[in-house]
C-alpha positions in Angstrom: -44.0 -1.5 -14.8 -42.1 -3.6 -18.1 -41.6 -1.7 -20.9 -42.9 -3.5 -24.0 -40.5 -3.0 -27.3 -41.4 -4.5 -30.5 -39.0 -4.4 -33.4 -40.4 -4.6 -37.0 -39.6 -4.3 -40.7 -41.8 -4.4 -43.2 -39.5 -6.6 -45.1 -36.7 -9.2 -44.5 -33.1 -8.1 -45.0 -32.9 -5.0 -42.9 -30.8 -6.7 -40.0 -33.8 -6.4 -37.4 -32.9 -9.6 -35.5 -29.1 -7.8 -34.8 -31.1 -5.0 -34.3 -33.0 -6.8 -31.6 -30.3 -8.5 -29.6 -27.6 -5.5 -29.9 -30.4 -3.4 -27.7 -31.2 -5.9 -25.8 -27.0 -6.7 -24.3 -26.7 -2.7 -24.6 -29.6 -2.8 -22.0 -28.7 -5.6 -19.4 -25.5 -4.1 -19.8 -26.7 -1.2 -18.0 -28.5 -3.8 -15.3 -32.0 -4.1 -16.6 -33.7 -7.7 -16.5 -34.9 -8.2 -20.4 -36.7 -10.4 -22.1 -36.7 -11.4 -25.8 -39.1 -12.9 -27.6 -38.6 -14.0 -31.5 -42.4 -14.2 -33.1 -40.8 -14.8 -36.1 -41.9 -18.3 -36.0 -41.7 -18.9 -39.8 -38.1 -18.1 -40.2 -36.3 -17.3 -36.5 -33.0 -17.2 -36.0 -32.2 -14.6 -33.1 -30.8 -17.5 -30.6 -28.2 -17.6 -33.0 -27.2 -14.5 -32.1 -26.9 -15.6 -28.4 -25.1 -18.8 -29.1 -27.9 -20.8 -27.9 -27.4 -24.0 -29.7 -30.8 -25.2 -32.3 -29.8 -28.7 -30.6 -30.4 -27.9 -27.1 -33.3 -25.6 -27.3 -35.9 -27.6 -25.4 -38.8 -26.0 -25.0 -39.6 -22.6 -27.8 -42.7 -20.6 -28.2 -44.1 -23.3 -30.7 -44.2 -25.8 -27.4 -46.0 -22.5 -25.6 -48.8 -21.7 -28.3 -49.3 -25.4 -28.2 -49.9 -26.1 -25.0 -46.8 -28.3 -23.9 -45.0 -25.9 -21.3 -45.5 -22.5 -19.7 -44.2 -19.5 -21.5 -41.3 -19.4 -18.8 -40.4 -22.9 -19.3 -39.4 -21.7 -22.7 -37.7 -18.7 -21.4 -33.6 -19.5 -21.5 -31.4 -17.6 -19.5 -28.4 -17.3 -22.0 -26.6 -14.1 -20.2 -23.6 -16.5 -19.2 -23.1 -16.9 -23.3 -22.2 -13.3 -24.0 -18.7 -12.6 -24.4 -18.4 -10.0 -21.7 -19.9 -10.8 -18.1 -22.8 -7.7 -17.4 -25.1 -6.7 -14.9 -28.4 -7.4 -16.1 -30.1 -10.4 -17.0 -31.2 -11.6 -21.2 -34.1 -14.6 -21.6 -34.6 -15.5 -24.7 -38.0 -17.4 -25.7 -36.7 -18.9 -29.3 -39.1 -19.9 -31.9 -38.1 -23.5 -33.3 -35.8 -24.3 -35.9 -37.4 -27.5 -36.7 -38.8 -27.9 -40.0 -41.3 -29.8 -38.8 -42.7 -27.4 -36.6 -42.3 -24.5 -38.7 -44.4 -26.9 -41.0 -46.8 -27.0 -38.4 -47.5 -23.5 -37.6 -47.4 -23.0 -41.7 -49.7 -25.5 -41.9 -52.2 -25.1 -38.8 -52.0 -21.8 -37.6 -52.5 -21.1 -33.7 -54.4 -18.3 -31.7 -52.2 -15.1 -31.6 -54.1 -14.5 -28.7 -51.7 -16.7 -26.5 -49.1 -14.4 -27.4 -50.8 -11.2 -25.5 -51.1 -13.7 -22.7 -47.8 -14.9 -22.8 -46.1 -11.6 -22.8 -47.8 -10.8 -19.4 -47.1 -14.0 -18.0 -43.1 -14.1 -19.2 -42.8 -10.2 -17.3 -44.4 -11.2 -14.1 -42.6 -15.0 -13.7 -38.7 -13.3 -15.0 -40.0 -9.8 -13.1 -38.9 -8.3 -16.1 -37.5 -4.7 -16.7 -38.2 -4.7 -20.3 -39.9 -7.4 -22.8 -38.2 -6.8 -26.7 -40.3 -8.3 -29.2 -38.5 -9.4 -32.5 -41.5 -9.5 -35.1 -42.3 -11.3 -38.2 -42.1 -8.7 -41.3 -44.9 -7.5 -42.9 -48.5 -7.7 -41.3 -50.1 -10.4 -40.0 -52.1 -10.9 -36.7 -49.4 -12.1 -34.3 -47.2 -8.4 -35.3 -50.7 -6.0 -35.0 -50.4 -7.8 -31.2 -47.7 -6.9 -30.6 -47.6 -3.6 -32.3 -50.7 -2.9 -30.5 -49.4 -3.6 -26.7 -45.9 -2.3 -27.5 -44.8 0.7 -25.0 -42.9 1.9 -27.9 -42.1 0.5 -31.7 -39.2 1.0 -33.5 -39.4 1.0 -37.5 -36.0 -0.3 -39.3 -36.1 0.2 -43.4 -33.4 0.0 -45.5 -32.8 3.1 -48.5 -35.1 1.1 -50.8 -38.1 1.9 -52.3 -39.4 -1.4 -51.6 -38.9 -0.8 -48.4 -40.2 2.9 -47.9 -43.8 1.8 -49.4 -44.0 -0.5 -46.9 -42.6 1.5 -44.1 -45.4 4.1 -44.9 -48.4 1.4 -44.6 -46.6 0.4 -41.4 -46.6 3.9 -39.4 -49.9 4.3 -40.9 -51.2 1.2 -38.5 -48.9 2.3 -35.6 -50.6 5.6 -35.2 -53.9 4.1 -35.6 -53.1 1.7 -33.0 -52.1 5.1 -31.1 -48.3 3.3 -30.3 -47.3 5.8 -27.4 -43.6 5.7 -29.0 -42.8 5.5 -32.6 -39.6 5.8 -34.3 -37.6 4.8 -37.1 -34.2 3.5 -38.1 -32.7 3.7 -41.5 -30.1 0.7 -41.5 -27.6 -0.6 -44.0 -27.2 3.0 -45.4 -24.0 2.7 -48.3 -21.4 4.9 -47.1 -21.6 7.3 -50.4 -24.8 8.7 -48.9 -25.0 11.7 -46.8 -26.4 10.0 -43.4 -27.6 13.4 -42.1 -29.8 14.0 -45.3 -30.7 10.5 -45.3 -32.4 11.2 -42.0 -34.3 14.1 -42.9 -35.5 13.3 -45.6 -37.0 10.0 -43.7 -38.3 11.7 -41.2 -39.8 14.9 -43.3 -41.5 12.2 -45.8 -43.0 10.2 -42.4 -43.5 12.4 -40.2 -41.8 10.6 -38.1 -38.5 10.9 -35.8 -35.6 9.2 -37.0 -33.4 7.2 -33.7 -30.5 6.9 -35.8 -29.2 6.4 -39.3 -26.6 3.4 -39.4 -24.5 2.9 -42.2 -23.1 -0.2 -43.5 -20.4 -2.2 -41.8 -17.8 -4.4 -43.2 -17.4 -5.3 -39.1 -20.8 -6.1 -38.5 -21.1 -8.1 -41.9 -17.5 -9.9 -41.1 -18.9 -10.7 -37.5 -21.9 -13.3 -39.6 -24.5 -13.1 -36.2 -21.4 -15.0 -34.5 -21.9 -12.9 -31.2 -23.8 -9.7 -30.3 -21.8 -7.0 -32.2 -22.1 -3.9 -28.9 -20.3 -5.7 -26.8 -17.0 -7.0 -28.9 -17.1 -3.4 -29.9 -18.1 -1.1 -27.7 -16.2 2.1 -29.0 -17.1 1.5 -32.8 -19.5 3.8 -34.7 -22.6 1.6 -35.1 -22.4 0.7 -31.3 -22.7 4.3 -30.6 -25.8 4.5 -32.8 -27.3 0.9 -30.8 -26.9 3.0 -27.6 -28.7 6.1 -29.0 -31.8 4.1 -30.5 -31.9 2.0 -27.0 -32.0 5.4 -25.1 -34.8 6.6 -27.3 -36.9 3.6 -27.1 -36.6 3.6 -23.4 -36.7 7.2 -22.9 
């Protein structure tokens, strides 16, 4: 049985995209088949992340929700473009980059219902391991989908009170939606904090556990979502914290 993961902030900014594709190499590195979906149809950008070129895209999850291919027609296999070879397989279904479309969807909406089916359909045709779901911030109807199927949800904030308000409304919804794994990671944490009371005092004012607390990176910054950051660094700090949030959401 696939393991459903969705990946949400409440706000842009928090760095859930690299979030998103750093778990996802970690995984296939260790041979698991995964999936990646990016609902963020009003501003995606994950593919960049896995050097799949906005020119040669073809079919996206815009051509799926309106009717023009199958969801595995839009599902690209781009495992050969990581920089190190690894066991398991990555597709990525990209949202398009084309104004025009991202017009479209502003514009006309489509039924976030296709999405549920689509999910299924995308595990069963690419026999799946695990499907990650990068999700629009905030709360709209296609991210309470997808919160609402997910196996497990994981929570990135940033130390912000903008983002803790909405962080709180968010877990609110997750338990209601009785997510069978919640957790939370604190992201882009200045390195003058302390890290370890950063995370309790997350998870005391919660309730919730913490995965890991990641503090900034001039690497990760420097690297500018030119390649998945794991795997051109495995030994660094902040890969170390990717491999403890993976084996929490898959635990």
């Amino acid at each position: 049985m696939a393991r459903i993961i969705s990946i949400h902030s409440f706000r842009g900014g928090t760095g859930k995209s690299n979030t998103t594709a750093n778990i996802t190499a970690l995984l296939a590195s260790q041979g698991y088949r995964v999936g990646v979906i990016d609902t963020d149809i009003q501003s995606p950008g994950i593919h960049v992340l896995f050097g799949l070129d906005d020119n040669h895209i073809g079919y996206s999850l815009n051509d799926y929700l309106w009717g023009n291919c199958e969801i595995e027609d839009a599902a690209h296999d781009v495992t050969s473009s990581l920089e190190l070879p690894i066991s398991g397989k990555i597709f990525l279904v990209p949202s398009s980059i084309k104004a025009g479309e991202i017009a479209r969807v502003l514009r006309e909406g489509y039924d976030p219902g296709l999405l549920n089916d689509g999910f299924q359909r995308l595990i069963e045709a690419r026999d799946l391991d695990v499907l990650m779901i990068d999700t629009h911030p905030g709360l709209n109807d296609e991210t309470l989908l997808s919160i609402a199927i997910s196996d497990a949800l994981l929570i990135i904030l940033r130390p912000d009170q903008q983002d803790y308000q909405g962080t709180s409304v968010t877990v609110e919804i997750a338990r209601k939606l009785e997510v069978p794994r919640l957790l939370l990671m604190v992201n882009k944490v200045p390195l003058t904090y302390d890290m370890a009371e950063v995370g309790l005092r997350v998870e005391q004012t919660y309730n919730c556990p913490v995965a890991a607390v990641i503090p900034h990176s001039d690497e990760l910054m420097a690297l500018a979502s030119a390649g998945i950051f794991a795997l051109r660094n495995p030994d660094h700090p902040v890969t170390a914290a990717y491999r403890q949030v993976a084996a929490r959401l898959m635990g």
